[in-house]
N, C-alpha and C positions, 0 to 999 in steps of 0.2 A: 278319415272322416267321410263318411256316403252324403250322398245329396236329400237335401228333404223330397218328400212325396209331392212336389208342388212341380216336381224337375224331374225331367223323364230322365230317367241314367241313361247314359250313350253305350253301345258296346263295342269294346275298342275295336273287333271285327265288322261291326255292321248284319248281324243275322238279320233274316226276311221278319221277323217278327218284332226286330227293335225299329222305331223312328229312323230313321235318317238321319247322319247328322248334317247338321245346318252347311250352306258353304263357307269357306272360310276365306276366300278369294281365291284370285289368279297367283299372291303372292305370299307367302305365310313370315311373318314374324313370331318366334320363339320370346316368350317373356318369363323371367325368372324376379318372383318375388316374394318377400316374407309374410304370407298370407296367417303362418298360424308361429309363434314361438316355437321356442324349445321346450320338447319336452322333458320329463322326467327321466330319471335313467331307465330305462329298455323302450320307451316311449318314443318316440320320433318326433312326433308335436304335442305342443300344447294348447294353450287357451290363443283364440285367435288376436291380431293384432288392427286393431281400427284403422290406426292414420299410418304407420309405415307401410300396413298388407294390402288391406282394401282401397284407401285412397292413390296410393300410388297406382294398385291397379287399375283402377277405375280410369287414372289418367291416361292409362296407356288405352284402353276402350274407346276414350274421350279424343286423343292425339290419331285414334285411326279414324273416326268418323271424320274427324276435319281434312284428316287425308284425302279418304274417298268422298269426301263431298267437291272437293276444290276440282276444278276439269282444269287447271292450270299445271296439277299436280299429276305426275301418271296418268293420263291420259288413255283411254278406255282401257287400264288395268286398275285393280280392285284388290286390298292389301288384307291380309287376314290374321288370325293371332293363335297363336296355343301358348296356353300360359301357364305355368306349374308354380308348386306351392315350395319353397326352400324350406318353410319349417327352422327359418332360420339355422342350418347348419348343415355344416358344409359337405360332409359325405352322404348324408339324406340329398342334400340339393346334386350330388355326382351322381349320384343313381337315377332322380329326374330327370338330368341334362340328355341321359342316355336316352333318353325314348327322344329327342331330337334327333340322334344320330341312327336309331333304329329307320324311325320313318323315314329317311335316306336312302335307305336299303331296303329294295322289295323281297317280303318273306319267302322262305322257300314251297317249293309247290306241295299240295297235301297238307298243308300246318293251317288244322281249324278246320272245325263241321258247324253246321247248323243241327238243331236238334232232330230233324229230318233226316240229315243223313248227308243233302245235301249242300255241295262246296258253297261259300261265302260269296258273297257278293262284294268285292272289294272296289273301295273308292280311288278315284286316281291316287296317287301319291303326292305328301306334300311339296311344294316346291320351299322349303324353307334356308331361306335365303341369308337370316341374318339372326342375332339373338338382342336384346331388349335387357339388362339385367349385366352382374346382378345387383344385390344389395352392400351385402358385407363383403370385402374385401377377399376372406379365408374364402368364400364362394365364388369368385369371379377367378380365383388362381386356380381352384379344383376344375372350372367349366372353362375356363380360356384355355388350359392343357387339350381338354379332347376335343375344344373347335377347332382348335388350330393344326391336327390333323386333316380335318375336312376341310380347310380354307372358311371356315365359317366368320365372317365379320361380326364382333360384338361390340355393342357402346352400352356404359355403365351408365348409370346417373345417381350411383354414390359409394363405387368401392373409390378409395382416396388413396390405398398403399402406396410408395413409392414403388415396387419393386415391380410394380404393372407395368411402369415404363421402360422395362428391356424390354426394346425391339426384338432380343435373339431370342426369347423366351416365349414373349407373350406380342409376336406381331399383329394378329387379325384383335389387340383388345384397341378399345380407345373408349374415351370417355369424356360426357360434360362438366363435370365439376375437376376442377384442380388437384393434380394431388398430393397427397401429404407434405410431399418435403417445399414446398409452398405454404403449406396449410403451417409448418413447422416453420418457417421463415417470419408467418408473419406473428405465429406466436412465442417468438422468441424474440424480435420486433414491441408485440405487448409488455414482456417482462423485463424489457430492458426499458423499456421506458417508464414504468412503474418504478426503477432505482435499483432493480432485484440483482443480485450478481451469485445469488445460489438459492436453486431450488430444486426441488424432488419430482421425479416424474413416476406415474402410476398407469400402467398400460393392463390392458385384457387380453390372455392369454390368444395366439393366435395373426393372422399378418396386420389385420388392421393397426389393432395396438402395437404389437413391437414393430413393424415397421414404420409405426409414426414416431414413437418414443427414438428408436433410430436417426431418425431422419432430425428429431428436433435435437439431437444430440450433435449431429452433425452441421447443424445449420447453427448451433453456438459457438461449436470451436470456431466456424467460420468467422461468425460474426465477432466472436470475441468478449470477455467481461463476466461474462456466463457459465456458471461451473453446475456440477449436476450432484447434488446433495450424496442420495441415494436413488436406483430405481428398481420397484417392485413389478410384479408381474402376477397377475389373476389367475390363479390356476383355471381352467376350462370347466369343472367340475369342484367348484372349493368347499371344501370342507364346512364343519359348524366350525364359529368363532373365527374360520380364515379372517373377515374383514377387519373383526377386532385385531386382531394379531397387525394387520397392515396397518391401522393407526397407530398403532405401540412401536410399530417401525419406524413411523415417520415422527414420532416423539423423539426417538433417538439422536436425531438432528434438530430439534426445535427450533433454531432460529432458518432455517427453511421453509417458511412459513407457506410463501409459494409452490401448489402443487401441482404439476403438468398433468391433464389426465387423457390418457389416448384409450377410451375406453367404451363397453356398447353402455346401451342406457341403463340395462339391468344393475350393469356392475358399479355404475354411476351412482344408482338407489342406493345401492346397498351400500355404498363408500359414506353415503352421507348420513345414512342410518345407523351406521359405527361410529361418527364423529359426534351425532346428537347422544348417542347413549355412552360414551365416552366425557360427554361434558364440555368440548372443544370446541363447540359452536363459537363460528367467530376468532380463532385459533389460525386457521389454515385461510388459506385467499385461493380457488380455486382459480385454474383457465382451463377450460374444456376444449376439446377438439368439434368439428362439426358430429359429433355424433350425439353431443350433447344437444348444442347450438341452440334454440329458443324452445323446447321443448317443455310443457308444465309434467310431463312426464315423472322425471328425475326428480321435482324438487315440490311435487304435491307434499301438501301434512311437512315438509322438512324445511321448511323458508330460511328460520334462522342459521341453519347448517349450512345455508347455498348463500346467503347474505352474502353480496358483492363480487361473486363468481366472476370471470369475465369469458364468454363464450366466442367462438367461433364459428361462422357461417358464412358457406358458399353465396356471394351476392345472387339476392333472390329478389323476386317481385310478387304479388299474385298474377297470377293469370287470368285473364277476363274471362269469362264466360264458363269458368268451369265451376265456379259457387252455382250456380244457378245449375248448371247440369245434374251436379253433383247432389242437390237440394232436392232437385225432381225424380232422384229414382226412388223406385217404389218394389215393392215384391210383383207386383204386377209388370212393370216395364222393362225390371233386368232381369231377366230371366238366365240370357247369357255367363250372370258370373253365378256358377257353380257354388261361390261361399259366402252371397251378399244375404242367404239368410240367415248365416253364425252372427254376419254382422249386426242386420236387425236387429236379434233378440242380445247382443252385447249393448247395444247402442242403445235401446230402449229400454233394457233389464225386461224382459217378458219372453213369455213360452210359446213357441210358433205349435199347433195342432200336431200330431203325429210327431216330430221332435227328438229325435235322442238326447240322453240325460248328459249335461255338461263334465268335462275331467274335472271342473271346477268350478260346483255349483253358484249358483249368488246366496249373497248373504240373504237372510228374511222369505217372507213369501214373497213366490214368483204370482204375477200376474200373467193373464193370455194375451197375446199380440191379437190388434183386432183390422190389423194391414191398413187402418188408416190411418196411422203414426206419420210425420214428420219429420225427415230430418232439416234438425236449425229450427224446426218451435216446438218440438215436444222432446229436444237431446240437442246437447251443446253442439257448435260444429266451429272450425277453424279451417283452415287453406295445411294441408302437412306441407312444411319447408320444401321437401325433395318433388311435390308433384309438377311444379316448374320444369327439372332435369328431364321428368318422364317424359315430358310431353317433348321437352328438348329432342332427345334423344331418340322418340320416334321420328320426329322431322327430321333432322339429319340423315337418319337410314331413308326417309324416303324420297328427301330428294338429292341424297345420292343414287338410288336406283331412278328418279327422274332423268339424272344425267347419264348414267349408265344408258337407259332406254334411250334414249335419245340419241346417243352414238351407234347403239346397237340397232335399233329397230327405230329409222327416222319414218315408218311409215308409222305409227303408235302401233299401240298393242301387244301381248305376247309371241316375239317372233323365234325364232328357235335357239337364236342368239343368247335370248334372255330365260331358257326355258332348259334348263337352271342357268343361272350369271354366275359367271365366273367369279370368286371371291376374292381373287387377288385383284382383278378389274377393280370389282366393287368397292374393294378396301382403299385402292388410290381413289378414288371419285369422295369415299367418305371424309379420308383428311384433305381433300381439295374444298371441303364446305365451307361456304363464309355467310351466314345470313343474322337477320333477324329473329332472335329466340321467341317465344310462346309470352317472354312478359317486358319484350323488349330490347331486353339483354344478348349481345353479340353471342354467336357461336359458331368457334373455328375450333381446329386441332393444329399439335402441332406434328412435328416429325416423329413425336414415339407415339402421337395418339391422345395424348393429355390437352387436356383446355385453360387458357390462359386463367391466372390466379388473380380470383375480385371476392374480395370477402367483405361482409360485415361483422361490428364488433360490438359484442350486446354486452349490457352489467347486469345480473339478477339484480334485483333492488328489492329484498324482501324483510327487511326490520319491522317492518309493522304486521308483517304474519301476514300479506296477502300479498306475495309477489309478482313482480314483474318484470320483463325484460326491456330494457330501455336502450335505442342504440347509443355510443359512446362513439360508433368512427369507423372508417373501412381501411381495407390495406388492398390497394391497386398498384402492383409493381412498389409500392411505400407505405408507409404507417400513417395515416391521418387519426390522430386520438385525441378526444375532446372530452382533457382533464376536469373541468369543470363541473360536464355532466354527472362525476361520478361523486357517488356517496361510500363511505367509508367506517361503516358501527359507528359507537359513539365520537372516539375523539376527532374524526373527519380527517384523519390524515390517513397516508398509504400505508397497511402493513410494511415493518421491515423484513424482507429476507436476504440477509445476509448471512455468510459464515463468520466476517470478523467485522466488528463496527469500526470504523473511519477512524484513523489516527491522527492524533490531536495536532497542532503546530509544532513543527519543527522533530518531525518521528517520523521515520522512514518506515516502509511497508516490505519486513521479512520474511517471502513467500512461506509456505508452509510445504513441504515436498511433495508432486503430486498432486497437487490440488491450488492451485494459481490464484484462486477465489479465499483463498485462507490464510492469513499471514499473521505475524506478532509485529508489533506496532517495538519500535526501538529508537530511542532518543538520539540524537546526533549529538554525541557527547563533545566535549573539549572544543576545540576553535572549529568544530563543521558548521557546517548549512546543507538545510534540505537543497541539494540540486534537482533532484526530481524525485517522485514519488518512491522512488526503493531504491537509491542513494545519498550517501553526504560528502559533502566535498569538502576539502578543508581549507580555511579562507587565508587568502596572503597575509605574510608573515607584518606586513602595515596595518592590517583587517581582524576586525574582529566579529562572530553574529552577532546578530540582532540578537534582540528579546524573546521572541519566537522562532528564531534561530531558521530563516525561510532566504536570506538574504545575509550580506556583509555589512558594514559600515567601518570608518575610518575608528580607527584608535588614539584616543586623548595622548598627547603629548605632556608628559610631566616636568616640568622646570623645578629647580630650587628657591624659591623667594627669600627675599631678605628675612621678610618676617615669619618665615617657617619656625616649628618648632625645633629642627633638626638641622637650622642657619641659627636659631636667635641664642640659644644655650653658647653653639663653640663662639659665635662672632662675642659675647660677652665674655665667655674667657679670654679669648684674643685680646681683645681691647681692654682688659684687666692686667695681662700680661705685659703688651705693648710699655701703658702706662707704668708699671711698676718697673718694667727692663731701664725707659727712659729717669726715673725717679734714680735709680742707682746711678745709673750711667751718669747723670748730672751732677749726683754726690761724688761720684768717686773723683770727677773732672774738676771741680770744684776743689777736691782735700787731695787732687793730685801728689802733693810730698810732704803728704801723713807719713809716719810710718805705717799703718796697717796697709794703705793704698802700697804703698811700694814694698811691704813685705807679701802683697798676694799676687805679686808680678802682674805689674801695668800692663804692660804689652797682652799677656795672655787672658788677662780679667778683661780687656777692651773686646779681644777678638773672642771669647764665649760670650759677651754681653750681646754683641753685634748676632755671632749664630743663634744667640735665643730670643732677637727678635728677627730675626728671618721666621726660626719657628712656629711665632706668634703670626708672621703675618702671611703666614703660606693659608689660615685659615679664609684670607677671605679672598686670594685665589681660588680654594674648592669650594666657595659659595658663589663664587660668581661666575653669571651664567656663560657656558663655554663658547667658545669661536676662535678662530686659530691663533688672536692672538694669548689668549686665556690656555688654550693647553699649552705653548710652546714655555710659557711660565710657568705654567705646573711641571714641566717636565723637568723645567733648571731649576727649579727653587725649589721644590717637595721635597727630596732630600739634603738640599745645600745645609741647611740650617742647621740643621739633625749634623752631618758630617764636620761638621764646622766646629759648632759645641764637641762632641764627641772627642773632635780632632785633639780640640785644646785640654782637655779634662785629661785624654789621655797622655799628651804631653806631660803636664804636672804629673801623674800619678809617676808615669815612666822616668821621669827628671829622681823624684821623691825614693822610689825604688832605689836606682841605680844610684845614687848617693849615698844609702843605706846601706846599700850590700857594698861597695865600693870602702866606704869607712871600714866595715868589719876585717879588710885583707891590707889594705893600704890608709898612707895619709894623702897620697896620692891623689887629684880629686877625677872620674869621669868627665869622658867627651861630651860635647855639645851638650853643655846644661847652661850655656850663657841665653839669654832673652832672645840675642840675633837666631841662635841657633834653632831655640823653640819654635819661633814665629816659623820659619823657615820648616822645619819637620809640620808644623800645625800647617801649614801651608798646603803643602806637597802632600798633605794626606787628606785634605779636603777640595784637593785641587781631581783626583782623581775620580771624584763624583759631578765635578764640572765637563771633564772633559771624556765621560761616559754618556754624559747628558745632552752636550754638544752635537758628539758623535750620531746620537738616535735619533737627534733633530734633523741634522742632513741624509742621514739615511732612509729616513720616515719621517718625511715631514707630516707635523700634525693637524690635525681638523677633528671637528665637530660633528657627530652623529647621534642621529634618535636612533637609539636602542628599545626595540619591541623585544627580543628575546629575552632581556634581561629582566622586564615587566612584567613578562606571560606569566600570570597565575593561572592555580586550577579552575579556579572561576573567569571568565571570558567576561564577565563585570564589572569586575576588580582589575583588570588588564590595560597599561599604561605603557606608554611608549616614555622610555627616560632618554631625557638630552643630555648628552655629558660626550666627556673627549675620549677620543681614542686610545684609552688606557683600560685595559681590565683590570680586575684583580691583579692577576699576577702581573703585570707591567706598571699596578703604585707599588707593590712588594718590591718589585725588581728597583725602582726610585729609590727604594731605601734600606735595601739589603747594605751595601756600603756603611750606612749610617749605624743600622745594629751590627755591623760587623766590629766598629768601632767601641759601640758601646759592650757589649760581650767582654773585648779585649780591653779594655776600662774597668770593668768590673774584676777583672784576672788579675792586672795587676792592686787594684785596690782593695783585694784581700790577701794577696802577695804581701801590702806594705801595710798591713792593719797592726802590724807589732811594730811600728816604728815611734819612735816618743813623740809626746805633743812638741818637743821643741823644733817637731818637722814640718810646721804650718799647719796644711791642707788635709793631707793625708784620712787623717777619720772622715769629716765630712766627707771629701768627697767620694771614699767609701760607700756611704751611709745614702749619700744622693743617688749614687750606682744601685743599689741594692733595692731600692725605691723605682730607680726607673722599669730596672728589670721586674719588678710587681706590676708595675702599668701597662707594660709591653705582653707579658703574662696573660694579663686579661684582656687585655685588647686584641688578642686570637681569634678567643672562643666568640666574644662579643661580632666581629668582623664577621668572621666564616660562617657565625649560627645564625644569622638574622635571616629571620622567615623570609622563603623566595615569596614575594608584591612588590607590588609597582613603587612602594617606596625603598626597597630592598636597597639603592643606590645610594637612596640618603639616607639612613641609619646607617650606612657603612662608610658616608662621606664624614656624618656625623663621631661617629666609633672614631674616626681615623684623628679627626682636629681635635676633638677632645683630648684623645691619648697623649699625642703631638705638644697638646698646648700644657698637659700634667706634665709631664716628660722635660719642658722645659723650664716649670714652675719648681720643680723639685732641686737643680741646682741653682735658682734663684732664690729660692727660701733657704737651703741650708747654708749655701757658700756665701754668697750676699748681704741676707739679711741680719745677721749677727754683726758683719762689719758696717754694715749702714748703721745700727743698732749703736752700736760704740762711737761714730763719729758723731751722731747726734745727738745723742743722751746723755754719751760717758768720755768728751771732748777729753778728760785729762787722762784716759787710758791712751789717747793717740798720741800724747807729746815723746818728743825724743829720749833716750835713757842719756841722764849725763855719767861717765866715768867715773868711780870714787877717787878722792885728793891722794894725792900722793904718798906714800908712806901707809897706807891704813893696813893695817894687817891683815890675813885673810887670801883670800883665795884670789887672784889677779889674772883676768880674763885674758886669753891669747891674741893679742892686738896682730896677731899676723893676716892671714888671708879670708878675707870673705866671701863664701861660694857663691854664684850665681852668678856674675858679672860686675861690669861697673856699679860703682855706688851702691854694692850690699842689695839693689832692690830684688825683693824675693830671695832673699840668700839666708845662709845659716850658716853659725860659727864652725869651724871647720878646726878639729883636734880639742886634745885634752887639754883642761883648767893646767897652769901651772901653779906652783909653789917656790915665794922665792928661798934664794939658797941664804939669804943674809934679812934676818928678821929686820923689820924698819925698824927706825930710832925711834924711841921714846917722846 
């Protein structure tokens, strides 16, 4: 880009026929800044750049007049500047930096005529002491390399990379704005506190963006909660449709809503010029890095696409007095900057006289500049964010070269000391600076050169199509964010981004591999509780969860009540039973020497009367609520009753047998069938479930426990703790094994003696009562064993058990019983004695000899065949 006709060209030699160039001082500062974009491919630059190229310039013009005006400052030295164009990129701006390093080195002799013939006239040499710059990060690592061969001191005031701050790499950089991995802390600080725990980050190819994207990568793990969706990366050169393609990336993840962008401003535009023609506006929540930061640049013409943005920005101020400087240049007064007439005719939209044709016309007819244009009333004007840093950042270098002078040359002036300053000197003097910045604002470095991190935190706020940046809060060493301030599209709440939505009550959080931020949500099934967020614990075996299943609680304790359903049924057969045992038992006491009473053996009709009301009454032992005295009687009496009846049936049946088969060989009659004898076997075989009963008492004495295990259902709802005695299952089985073992062998012989004649009593019935009970016992199995595992499981199996118990004993009450109660009371004349027929009657004469059973024929049967006499009676 040459200079207009207004601007005498300089020639880099000085021939006798060009001007002079002007002086520059006693000390030269190097300045590197984005005067024109990038340009096209094979192009170098582009169209020039207003508020990042020229105002920042302008600042640094504006930061050395106030130098060399102050006589507090450098004292009779005089500071001067060469300032190059970056052209925004980065090996254009390496090529620049080198003529810094050239002028360092005097050319060689003979290099250069005048058009005469004769040699140059050469101006001293710079003393250029320090550099000024740059802007973009990828620029300041291509120039910090080849200063720091020459010890050259550089201060930024807006590359932010982190990777500036190795000492061993990049010692002579330092810089007033913080960098990135600050700039990353506190925007990682922003989206955690928005609620965000995943979101996408989008950087621009190159160090600025990836090593912010880095950096804010790094400052999550630390922080923690913050997972990284996906991240993309701007090619340097992108393609048509790349940015489309990036949106369709970041749809991939949609609930990523939050998008990190460490990106320049171009790429910024174009990010949100994808989202609007996309349709997404409103979709994604940006946070910019400061390169965004309050700029109308990025989000002209695109408001709704940038709606609620939240930016980043190096705490800044305006600076005094540079509106006003900056207001009064004119084509007339600056003549100094080389490119303030691109900027003119950009600023104004008009054609300066003689002119070259722009890379990049303006839209419409151009008008002629007529030099009494205005800037700020006849063209917008604003303060650019960074001309704070510049101006920073000269004062810094110069009164570090103040302090420098001063140790060097305490008489003022340039003494030889200073003529050149050593840059390693220089460089301790710079991070030894602690002052008042240009708007207020402190400025120091630290040990790698970086300046402490003060941010502001802006929201775009543009729903209504004419946006604005509104602060919301700074991060000074911490996050101050003034939730309030911020608006939100319509429904006014924060975008979510998250990978997995919040898991409801009582659902633990099962990471997802690899990604911390993503998990499946899973119920704390059976007796857990949420212990903490991605476990369950499973609660004491007393406990059951809640309802929400977040906590324990005590588990209901289940009693038997009288009035239960599964008490009221057995306690009414009981008490059916009871009364109908005592009904007999009074009849038969009563007609004690009937004959029917004493043919069904008194002795042994007392003792199964008595065992079938133990039977009866063992039900309201297992209703009643247990405590030690209550099991120790369930333990003797559960099966007493049972063994007892059992005992005695089997007696008769065994007596009735062995009479039977005993007639068939002999008239001989079998042992022990007298009453003593019976009692005595019925004794001794029921006595043997007493004194197993006994035994388990003293060896195990009994008590009382709430049983939760035997409650736990699958539902934690339904879950009851049952009070009952220290008997399980198999320990009431084991109560009354003895008793069916009984009854079994009752049943053997009572099909054994089912061929015996009726004139053998009992026999059939109690057959028939056996074969009966064995049906109830049958089904009292499946009923016991099958009953659904719940909390009442104990009482339907209490239930199951008295029931059976109470049938069991109702069945030789009704057959063996009732037919004799039946005849003493209805059919009184079936009970009288048989009298003898009279003497002489002919016929058949009963065997007056012995009668089986004992004394007094009771329970006995005639015993041998009828005879016939040998001498017919008389007539």
């Amino acid at each position: 880009m040459s200079p207009h006709p207004l601007y005498p060209p300089h020639c880099s030699l000085y021939p006798p026929q060009c001007p002079l160039r002007p002086p520059i001082g006693d000390l030269t500062l190097g300045g590197l800044f984005p005067v024109h974009s990038r340009g096209p491919a094979g192009v170098p630059c582009g169209p020039i750049k207003k508020e990042k190229g020229i105002h920042r310039l302008e600042a640094m013009l504006y930061a050395l007049d106030r130098v060399n005006g102050d006589p507090k400052v450098l004292p009779n030295l005089t500071l001067g500047a060469r300032i190059l164009d970056t052209c925004s990129r980065d090996t254009y701006a390496l090529e620049q930096a080198l003529g810094f390093v050239r002028s360092l080195l005097p050319p060689p002799e003979g290099e250069g005529q005048c058009a005469d013939g004769s040699p140059p006239r050469r101006p001293p040499p710079e003393r250029l002491v320090g550099v000024i710059g740059a802007s973009a990060s990828s620029v300041s690592i291509m120039v910090a390399n080849v200063l720091r061969l020459f010890n050259i001191p550089q201060i930024s005031y807006a590359s932010t990379a982190p990777e500036l701050s190795d000492p061993a790499r990049y010692g002579f950089f330092s810089r007033v704005v913080p960098p990135d991995s600050q700039q990353a802390a506190a925007m990682v600080a922003v989206s955690r506190a928005l609620g965000w725990s995943y979101v996408a980050t989008v950087a621009s190819e190159g160090s600025y963006g990836e090593s912010g994207v880095e950096a804010f990568v790094q400052s999550s793990r630390e922080a923690g909660g913050l997972c990284i969706a996906q991240s993309i990366k701007i090619p340097r050169e992108p393609r048509p449709g790349e940015f489309d393609k990036l949106i369709g990336r970041l749809m991939e993840t949609s609930t990523a809503r939050g998008v990190v962008l460490f990106a320049n401003e171009d790429d910024i535009r174009r990010v949100l010029e994808a989202t609007a023609r996309a349709n997404l506006s409103g979709h994604f929540s940006w946070v910019g890095s400061d390169s965004w930061g309050a700029k109308l640049g990025p989000v002209q013409g695109l408001e709704p696409a940038a709606d609620g943005a939240i930016t980043i920005l190096p705490k800044r101020a305006s600076v005094p007095g540079f509106d006003e400087y900056f207001t009064s240049r004119s084509l007339e007064n600056n003549r100094r900057n080389l490119w303030f007439h691109e900027f003119w005719e950009e600023d104004f939209n008009c054609r300066l006289p003689h002119s070259e044709p722009q890379s990049e016309p303006h839209s419409g007819p151009v008008r002629k500049c007529t030099g009494r244009e205005r800037i700020g009333r006849d063209s917008p004007y604003e303060q650019e964010g960074k001309v704070q840093f510049v101006i920073d950042a000269v004062l810094a270098m110069a009164r570090a070269l103040h302090s420098l002078a001063a140790e060097l040359c305490p008489g003022g002036g340039l003494c030889p000391h200073m003529d050149p300053p050593d840059g390693r000197r220089l460089l301790q003097h710079i991070r030894g600076v602690n002052f008042s910045g240009s708007a207020g604002t402190p400025v120091s470095f630290n040990e790698n050169g970086d300046a402490p991190g003060r941010y502001d935190i802006f929201q775009f706020q543009g729903a209504n199509g004419s946006g604005t940046y509104r602060p919301v809060g700074q991060w000074v060493q911490g996050l101050h964010l003034q939730m309030d301030a911020m608006t939100w599209g319509s429904n006014g709440s924060v975008p979510p981004s998250v990978c997995s939505l919040p898991c409801g009550p009582g659902e633990k959080k099962t990471p997802v591999k690899g990604v911390p931020c993503c998990w499946h949500c899973e119920l704390c099934a059976g007796y857990r509780f949420l212990a903490d967020p991605q476990s369950c614990q499973a609660c004491p075996p007393h406990l059951r969860p809640t309802t929400n299943r977040t906590s324990c609680r005590p588990t209901p304790v289940l009693r038997l009540r009288w009035g239960d359903p599964c008490a009221a049924v057995p306690l009414a057969l009981a008490t059916l039973g009871l009364s109908a045992t005592a009904f007999v038992l009074l009849t038969f006491i009563k007609h004690h020497e009937t004959p029917i009473v004493k043919a069904s053996g008194r002795e042994l009709s007392y003792v199964l009367l008595v065992g079938i009301a133990l039977v009866y009454a063992i039900t309201f032992l297992m209703v009643a609520e247990p405590g030690v005295g209550v099991c120790a009687m369930r333990r003797l009496f559960l099966g007493l009753g049972m063994s007892l009846s059992y005992a005695a049936l089997l007696t008769k049946t065994n007596r009735i047998y062995r009479i039977f088969e005993q007639g068939k060989r002999s008239v001989t009659p079998p042992r022990f069938i007298s009453p003593t004898s019976q009692l005595v076997i019925t004794f001794a075989l029921s006595g043997m479930q007493l004194v197993g009963a006994a035994a388990w008492l003293l060896l195990r004495p009994p008590h009382a426990l709430v049983d939760y295990e035997m409650g736990r259902t699958p539902d934690p709802e339904d879950a009851r703790g049952v009070l009952r005695c220290d008997m399980a299952e198999g320990a009431t089985l084991a109560c009354l094994a003895h008793a069916l073992l009984l009854m079994l062998t009752t049943t053997v012989y009572a099909i054994k003696a089912r061929g015996v004649p009726e004139t053998f009593n009992e026999a059939k019935p109690i057959g028939f009562a056996m074969y009966t009970t064995c049906v109830v016992w049958l089904a009292f199995g499946p009923i016991f064993f099958g009953a659904a595992r719940s909390a009442e499981r104990v009482h339907v199996q209490t239930a199951t058990l008295t029931v059976s118990m109470s049938l069991s004993a109702s069945v030789p009450l009704g057959l063996l019983y009732a037919p004799k109660v039946y005849v003493i009371l209805v059919h009184p004349e079936r009970n009288q004695p048989r009298r003898p027929p009279p003497a002489g009657t002919a016929g058949t004469v009963p065997n007056p000899g012995r009668t089986l059973g004992g004394g007094k024929g009771e329970g006995g049967v005639t015993w041998g065949p009828p005879r016939t006499p040998k001498h017919p009676p008389p007539h």
